[in-house]
LOVO-130865 format. One record per residue (C-alpha): residue number from 0; residue in one letter; x, y, z. Coordinates in nm, 4 decimals. Each point is the difference from the previous one (the first is absolute). Layout:
# LOVO-130865
 pos code     east    north       up
 NUM    A        X        Y        Z
...
//
This chain:
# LOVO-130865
 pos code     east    north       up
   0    X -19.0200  10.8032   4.9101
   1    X  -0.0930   0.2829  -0.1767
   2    X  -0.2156   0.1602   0.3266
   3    X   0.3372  -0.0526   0.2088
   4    X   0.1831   0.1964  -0.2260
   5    X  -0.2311   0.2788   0.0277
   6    X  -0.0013  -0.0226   0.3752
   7    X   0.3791   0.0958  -0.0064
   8    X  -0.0514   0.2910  -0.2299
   9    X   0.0226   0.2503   0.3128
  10    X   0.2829  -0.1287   0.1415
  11    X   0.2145  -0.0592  -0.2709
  12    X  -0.0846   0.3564  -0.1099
  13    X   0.1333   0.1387   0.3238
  14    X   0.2854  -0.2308  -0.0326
  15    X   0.0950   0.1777  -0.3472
  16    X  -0.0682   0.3620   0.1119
  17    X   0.2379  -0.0765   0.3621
  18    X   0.2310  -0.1247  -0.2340
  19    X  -0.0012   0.2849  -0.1918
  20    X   0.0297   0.2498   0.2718
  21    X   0.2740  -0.1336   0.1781
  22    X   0.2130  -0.0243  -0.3627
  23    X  -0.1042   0.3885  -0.0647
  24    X   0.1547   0.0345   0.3727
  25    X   0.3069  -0.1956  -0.0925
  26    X   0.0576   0.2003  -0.2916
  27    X  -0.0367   0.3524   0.1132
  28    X   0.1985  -0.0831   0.3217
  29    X   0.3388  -0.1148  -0.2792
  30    X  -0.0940   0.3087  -0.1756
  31    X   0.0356   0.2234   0.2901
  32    X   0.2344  -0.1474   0.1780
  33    X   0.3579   0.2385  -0.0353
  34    X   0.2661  -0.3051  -0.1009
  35    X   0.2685   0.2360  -0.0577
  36    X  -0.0228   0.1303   0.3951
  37    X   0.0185  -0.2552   0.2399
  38    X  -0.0026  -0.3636   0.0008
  39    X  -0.1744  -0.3202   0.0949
  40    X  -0.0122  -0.3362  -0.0214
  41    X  -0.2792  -0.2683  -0.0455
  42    X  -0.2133  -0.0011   0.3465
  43    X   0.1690   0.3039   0.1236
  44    X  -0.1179   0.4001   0.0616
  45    X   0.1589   0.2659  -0.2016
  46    X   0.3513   0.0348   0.1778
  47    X   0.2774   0.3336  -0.0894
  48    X   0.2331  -0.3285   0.1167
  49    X   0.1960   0.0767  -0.2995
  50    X   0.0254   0.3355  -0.0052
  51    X   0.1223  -0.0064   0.3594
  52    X   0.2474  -0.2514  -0.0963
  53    X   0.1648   0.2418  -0.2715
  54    X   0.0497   0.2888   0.2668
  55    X   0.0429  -0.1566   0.2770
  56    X   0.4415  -0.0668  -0.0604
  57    X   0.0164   0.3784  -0.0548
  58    X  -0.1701   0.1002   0.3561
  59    X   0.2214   0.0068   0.2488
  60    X  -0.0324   0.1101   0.4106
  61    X   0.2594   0.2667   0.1308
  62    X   0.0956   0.0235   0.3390
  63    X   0.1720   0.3105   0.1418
  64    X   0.2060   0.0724   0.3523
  65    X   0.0422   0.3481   0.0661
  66    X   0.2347   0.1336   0.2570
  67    X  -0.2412   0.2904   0.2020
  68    X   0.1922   0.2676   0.2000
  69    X  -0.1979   0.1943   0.2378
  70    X   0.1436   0.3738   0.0681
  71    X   0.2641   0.0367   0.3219
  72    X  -0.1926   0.0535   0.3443
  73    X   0.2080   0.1456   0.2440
  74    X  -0.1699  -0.2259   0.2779
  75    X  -0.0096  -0.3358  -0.1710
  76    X   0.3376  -0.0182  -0.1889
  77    X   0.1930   0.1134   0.3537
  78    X   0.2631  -0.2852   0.0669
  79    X  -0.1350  -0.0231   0.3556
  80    X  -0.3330  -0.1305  -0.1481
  81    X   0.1007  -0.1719  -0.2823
  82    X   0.2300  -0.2209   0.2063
  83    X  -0.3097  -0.0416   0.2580
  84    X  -0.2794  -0.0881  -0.2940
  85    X   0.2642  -0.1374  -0.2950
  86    X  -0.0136  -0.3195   0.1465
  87    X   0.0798  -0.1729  -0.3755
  88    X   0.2997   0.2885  -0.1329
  89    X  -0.1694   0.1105  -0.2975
  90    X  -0.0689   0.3330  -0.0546
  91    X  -0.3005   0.1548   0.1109
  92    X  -0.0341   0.2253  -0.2509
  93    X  -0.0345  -0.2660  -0.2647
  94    X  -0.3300  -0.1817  -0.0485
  95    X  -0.0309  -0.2697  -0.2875
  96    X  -0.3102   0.0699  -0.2097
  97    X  -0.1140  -0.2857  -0.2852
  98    X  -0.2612   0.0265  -0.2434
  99    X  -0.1094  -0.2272  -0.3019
 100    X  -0.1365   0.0583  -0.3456
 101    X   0.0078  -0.1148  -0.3288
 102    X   0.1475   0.0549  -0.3436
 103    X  -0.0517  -0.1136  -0.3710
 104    X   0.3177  -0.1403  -0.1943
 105    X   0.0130   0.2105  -0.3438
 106    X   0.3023  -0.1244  -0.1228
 107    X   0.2418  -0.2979  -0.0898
 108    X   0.2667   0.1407   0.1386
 109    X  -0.1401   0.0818   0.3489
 110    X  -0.2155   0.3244   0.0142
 111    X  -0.2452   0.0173   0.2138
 112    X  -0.3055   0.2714   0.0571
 113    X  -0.1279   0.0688   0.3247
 114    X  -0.1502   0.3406   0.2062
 115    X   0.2343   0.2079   0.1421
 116    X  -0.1444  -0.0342   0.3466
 117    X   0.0559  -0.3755   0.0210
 118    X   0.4023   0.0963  -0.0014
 119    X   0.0465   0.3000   0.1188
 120    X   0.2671   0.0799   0.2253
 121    X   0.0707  -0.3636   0.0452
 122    X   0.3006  -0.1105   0.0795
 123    X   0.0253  -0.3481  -0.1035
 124    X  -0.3133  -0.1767  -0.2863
 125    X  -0.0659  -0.3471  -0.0429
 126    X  -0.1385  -0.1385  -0.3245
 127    X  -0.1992  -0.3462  -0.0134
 128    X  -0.0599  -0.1135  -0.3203
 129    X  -0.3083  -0.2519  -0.0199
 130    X   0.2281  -0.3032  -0.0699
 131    X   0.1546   0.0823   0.3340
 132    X   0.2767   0.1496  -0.0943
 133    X   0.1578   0.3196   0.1717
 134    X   0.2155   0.2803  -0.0711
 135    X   0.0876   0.3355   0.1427
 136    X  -0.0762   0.2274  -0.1594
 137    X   0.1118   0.3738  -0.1434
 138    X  -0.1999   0.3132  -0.0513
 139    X   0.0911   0.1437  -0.3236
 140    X  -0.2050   0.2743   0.0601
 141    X  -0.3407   0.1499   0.1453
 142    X  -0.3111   0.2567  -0.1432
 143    X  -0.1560   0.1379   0.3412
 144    X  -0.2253   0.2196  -0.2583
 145    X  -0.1503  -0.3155  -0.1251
 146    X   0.0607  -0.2760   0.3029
 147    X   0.2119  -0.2217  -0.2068
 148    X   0.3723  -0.1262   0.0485
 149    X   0.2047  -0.2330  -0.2339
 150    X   0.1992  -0.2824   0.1887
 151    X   0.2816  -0.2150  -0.1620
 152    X   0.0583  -0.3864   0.0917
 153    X   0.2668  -0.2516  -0.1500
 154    X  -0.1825  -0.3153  -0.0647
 155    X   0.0500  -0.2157  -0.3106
 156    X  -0.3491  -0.1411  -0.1898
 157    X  -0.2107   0.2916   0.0940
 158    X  -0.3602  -0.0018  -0.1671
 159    X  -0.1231   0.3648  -0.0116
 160    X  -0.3577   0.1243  -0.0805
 161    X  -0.1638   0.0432  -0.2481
 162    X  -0.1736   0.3252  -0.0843
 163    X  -0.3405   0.0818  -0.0896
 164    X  -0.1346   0.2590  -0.1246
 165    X  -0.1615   0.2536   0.3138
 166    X  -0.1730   0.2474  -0.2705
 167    X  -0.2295  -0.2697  -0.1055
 168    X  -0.1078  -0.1248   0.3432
 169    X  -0.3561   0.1424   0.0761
 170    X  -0.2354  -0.0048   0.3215
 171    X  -0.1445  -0.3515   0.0184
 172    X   0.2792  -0.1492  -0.1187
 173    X   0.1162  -0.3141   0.1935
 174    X   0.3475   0.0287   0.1611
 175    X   0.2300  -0.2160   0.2299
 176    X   0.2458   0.1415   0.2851
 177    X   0.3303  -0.1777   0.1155
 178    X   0.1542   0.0971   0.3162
 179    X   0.1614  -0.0570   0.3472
 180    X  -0.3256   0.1001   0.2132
 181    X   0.1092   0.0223   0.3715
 182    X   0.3456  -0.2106  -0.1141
 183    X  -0.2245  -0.3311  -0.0187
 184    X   0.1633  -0.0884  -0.3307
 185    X  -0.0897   0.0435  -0.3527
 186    X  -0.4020   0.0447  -0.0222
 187    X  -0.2270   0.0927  -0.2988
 188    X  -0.3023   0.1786   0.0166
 189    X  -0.2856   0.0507  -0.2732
 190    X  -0.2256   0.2774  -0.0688
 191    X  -0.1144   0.2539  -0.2427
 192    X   0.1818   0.3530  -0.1603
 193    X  -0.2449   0.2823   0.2084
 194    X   0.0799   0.2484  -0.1393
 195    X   0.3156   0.1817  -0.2360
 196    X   0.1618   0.3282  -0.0132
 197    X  -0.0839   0.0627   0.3708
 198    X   0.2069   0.2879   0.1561
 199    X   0.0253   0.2815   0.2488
 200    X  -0.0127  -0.2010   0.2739
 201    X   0.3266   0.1554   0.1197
 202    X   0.1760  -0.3298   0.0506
 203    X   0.2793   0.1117  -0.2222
 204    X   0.1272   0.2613  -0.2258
 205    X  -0.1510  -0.1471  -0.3069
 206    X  -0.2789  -0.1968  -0.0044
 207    X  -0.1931  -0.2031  -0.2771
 208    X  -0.0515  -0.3607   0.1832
 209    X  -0.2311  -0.3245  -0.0954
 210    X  -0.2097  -0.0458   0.2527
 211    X  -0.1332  -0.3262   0.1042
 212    X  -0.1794  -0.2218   0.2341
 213    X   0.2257  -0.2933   0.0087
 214    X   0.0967  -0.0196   0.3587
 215    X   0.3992   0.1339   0.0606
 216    X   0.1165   0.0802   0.3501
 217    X   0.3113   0.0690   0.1778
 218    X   0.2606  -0.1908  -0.1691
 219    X  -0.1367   0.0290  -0.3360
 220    X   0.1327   0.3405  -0.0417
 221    X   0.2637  -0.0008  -0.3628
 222    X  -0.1659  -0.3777  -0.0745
 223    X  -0.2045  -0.0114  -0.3564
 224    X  -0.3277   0.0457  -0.1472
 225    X  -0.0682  -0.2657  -0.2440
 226    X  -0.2534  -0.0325  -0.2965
 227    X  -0.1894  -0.3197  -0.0237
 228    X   0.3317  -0.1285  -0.2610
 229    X   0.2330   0.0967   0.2953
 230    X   0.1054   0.2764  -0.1476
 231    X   0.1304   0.3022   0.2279
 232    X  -0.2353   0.2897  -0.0499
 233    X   0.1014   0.1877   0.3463
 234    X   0.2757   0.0337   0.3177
 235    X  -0.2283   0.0177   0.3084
 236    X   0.0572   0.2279   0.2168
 237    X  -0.2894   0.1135   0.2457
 238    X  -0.2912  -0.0776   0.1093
 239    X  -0.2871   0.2178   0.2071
 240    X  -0.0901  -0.1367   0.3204
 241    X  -0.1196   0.0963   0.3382
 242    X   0.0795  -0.2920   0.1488
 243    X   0.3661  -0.0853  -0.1330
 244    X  -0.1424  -0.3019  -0.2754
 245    X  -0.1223  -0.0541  -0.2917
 246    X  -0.3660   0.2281  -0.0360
 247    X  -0.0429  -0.0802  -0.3667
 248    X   0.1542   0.3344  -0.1530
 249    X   0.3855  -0.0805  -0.0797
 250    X   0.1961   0.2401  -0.2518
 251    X   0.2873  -0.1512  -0.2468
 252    X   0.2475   0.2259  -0.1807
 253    X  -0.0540  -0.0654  -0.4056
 254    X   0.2496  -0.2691  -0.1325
 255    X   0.1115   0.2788  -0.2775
 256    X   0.1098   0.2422   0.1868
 257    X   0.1657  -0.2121   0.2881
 258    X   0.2018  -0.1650  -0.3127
 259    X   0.0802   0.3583  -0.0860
 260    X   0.1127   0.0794   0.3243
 261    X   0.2283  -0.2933   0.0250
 262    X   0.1294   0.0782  -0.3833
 263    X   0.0951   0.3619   0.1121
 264    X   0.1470  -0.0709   0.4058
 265    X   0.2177  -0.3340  -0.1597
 266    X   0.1303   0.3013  -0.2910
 267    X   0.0063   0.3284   0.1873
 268    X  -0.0346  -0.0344   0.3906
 269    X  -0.3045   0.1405  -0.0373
 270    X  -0.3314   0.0429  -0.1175
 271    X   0.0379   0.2556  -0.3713
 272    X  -0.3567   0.1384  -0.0384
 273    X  -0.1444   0.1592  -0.2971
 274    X  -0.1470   0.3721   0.0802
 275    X  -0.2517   0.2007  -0.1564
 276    X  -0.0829   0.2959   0.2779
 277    X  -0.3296   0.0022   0.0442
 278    X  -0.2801  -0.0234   0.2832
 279    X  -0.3512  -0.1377  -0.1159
 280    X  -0.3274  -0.0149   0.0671
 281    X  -0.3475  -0.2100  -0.0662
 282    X  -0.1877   0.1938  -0.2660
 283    X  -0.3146   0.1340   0.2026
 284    X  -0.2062  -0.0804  -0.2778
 285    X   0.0143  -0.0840  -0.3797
 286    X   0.0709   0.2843  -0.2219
 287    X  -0.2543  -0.0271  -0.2994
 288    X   0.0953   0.1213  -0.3501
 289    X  -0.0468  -0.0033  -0.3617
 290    X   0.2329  -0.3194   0.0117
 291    X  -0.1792  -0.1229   0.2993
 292    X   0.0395  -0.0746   0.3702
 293    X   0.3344   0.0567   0.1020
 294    X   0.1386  -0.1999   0.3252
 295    X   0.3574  -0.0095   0.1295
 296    X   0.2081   0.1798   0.2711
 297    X  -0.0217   0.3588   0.0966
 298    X   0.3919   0.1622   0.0351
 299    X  -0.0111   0.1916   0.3163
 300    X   0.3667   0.0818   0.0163
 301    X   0.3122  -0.0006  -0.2573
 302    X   0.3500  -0.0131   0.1854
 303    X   0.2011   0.2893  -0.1632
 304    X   0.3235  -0.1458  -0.2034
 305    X  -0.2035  -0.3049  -0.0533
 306    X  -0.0235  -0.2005  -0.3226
 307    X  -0.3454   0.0682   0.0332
 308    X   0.0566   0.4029  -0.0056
 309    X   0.2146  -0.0323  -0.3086
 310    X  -0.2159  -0.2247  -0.1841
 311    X  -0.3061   0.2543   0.0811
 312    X  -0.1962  -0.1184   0.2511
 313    X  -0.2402   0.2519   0.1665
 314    X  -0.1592   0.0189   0.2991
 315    X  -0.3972  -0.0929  -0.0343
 316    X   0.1053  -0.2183  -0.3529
 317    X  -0.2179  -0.3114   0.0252
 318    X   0.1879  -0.3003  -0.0733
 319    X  -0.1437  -0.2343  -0.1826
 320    X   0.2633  -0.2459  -0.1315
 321    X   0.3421  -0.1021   0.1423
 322    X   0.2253  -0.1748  -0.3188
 323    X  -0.3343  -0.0375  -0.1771
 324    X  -0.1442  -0.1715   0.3523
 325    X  -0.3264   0.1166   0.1274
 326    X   0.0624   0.2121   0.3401
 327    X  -0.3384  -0.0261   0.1135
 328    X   0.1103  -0.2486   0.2975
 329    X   0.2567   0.3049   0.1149
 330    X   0.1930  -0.1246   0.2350
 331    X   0.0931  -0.3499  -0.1730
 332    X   0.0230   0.1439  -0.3379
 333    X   0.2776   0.2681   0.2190
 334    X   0.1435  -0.3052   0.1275
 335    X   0.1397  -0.1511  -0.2809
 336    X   0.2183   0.3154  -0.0855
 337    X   0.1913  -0.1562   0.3060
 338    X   0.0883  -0.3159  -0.2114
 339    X   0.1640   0.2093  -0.2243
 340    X   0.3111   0.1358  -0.0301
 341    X   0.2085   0.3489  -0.0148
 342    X   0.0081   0.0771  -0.3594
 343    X  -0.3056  -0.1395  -0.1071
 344    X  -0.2102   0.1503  -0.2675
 345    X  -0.3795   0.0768   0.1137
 346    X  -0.2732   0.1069  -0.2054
 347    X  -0.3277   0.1530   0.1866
 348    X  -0.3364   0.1100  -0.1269
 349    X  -0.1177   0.3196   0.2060
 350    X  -0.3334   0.1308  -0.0268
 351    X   0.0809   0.3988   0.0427
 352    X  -0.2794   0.2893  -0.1529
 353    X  -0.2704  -0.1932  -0.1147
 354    X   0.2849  -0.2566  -0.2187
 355    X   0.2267  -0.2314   0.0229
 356    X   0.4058   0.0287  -0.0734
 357    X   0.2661  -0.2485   0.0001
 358    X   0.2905   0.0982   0.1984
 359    X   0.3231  -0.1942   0.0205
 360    X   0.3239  -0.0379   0.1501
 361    X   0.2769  -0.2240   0.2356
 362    X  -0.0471  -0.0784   0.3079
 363    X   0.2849   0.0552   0.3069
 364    X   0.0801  -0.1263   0.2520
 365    X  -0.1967   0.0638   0.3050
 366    X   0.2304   0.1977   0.2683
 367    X   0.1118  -0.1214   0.3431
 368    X  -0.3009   0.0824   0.2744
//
């Protein structure tokens, strides 16, 4: 008896250390695992099931009709050919022209974001909410400078969004989009955040889009870019392509300031900008000191009458903090002046003579262009 039991020595050794292993596995797998994300249940793969469920009442798909009118023609509008080609009496000047697109419900009472070039010019647009609902719809009021329009729709038990927060979202950060690709009907998409802050691509006046992977096409233009809770973190609004689809590089407008352009179009008409008056510039290279490496934004140009004249600004200053916020990623740190408003205090840091000053003022309002 004894002899057998040694005989199994080996085996029941490997036995133990497999058993060991696979209960290391277990346990680094529920450690690592991100509960608060996504869910799943017993037997099934990680699923954003629920976070698409909490979004998904406040997409909705917009359809437009837009009444075209070509200039006259002195040939083809002649009576004598219109009554020899206008075989069905309507106007041959007239073309009907319909497009589709999305939008993101932001509030209760009916509110609804979208891009500017989903409605404009159109004559009639059709909301359909994901419950299958419709309504037509209003246009409260457009931002061609930013590609965004607010829309108005009377519905009762509207769920809106809810909002995330687009400053925290980093490159590698997973991210969901809901749209109306090529009118098939509400889709989601999944991907990563490529890349923040991205600009100068001349899409639009001003520029400071996620970018992302998740695939968005035609028809997803105004629909939302999620986090992993479902919360809204972007409008989308283009993509790059060369071939008219999805190519893995869309752009969505940051949740804050398409909430701030909704606050300000629903109040004013418009879209009330804060102003400082300056162009900048990267910094070339770092600017070693005493106090050591200074980085920010170089001031190439201060508009004269502007707050930043009055408050001191020079110039070649280096700027080097924006309401006590690093500058050093220029154009996004620039960008935020934009979510303020006329009236505003501002505080900068300049570097100017081999030392820093604090200069500080009120911003205005940025003039009609």
């Amino acid at each position: 008896m004894l002899k057998r039991l040694q005989g199994l020595g080996w085996p029941v050794a490997t036995g133990l250390l497999a058993a060991l292993l696979i209960t290391q596995t277990l346990h680094y797998r529920e450690r690592t695992t991100p509960r608060d994300t996504a869910s799943a249940t017993p037997g099934a793969t990680f699923s954003y099931a629920q976070a698409v469920r909490r979004a998904t009442p406040a997409v909705v798909n917009v359809y437009t009709r837009t009444v075209v009118r070509r200039p006259y023609h002195p040939l083809l509008d002649e009576p004598l050919f219109q009554r020899l080609f206008n075989r069905s009496g309507a106007p041959q000047r007239e073309r009907i022209q319909r497009s589709l697109g999305s939008g993101v419900i932001m509030t209760p009472d009916g509110y609804i974001l979208t891009n500017n070039h989903v409605i404009r010019d159109a004559s009639e647009i059709l909301v359909l909410l994901a419950d299958g609902r419709e309504a037509m719809a209003q246009v409260i009021g457009s931002d061609p400078d930013t590609d965004l329009a607010v829309l108005d729709i009377d519905l009762p038990d509207l769920q809106p969004i809810t909002v995330g927060d687009p400053d925290a979202a980093e490159a590698g950060d997973v991210v969901l989009a809901i749209g109306n690709p090529y009118g098939f009907g509400q889709s989601v998409s999944q991907g990563i955040i490529s890349a923040t802050g991205r600009y100068g691509l001349q899409l639009n006046t001003y520029e400071n889009y996620l970018q992302t992977d998740a695939a968005i096409n035609p028809g997803n233009s105004g629909g939302a870019l999620l986090d992993v809770r479902g919360d809204l973190l972007g409008i989308n609004t283009a993509i790059y392509s060369r071939s008219g689809g999805s190519q893995g590089i869309g752009l969505a407008i940051p949740a804050d300031y398409a909430i701030k352009a909704l606050r300000d179009i629903v109040e004013h008409g418009q879209v009330v900008r804060g102003w400082l008056g300056v162009e900048v510039q990267p910094l070339p290279a770092r600017v070693t000191s005493a106090q050591g490496a200074q980085t920010g934004v170089v001031v190439s140009d201060v508009e004269p009458g502007s707050p930043a004249q009055i408050a001191g600004v020079q110039p070649g200053d280096i700027l080097l903090t924006l309401n006590e916020t690093p500058t050093s990623q220029g154009r996004n740190a620039m960008y935020r002046i934009l979510l303020m408003a006329p009236g505003d205090e501002f505080r900068l840091t300049v570097w100017r003579d081999g030392a820093t000053e604090e200069l500080h003022g009120r911003l205005g309002q940025r003039p009609a262009r």
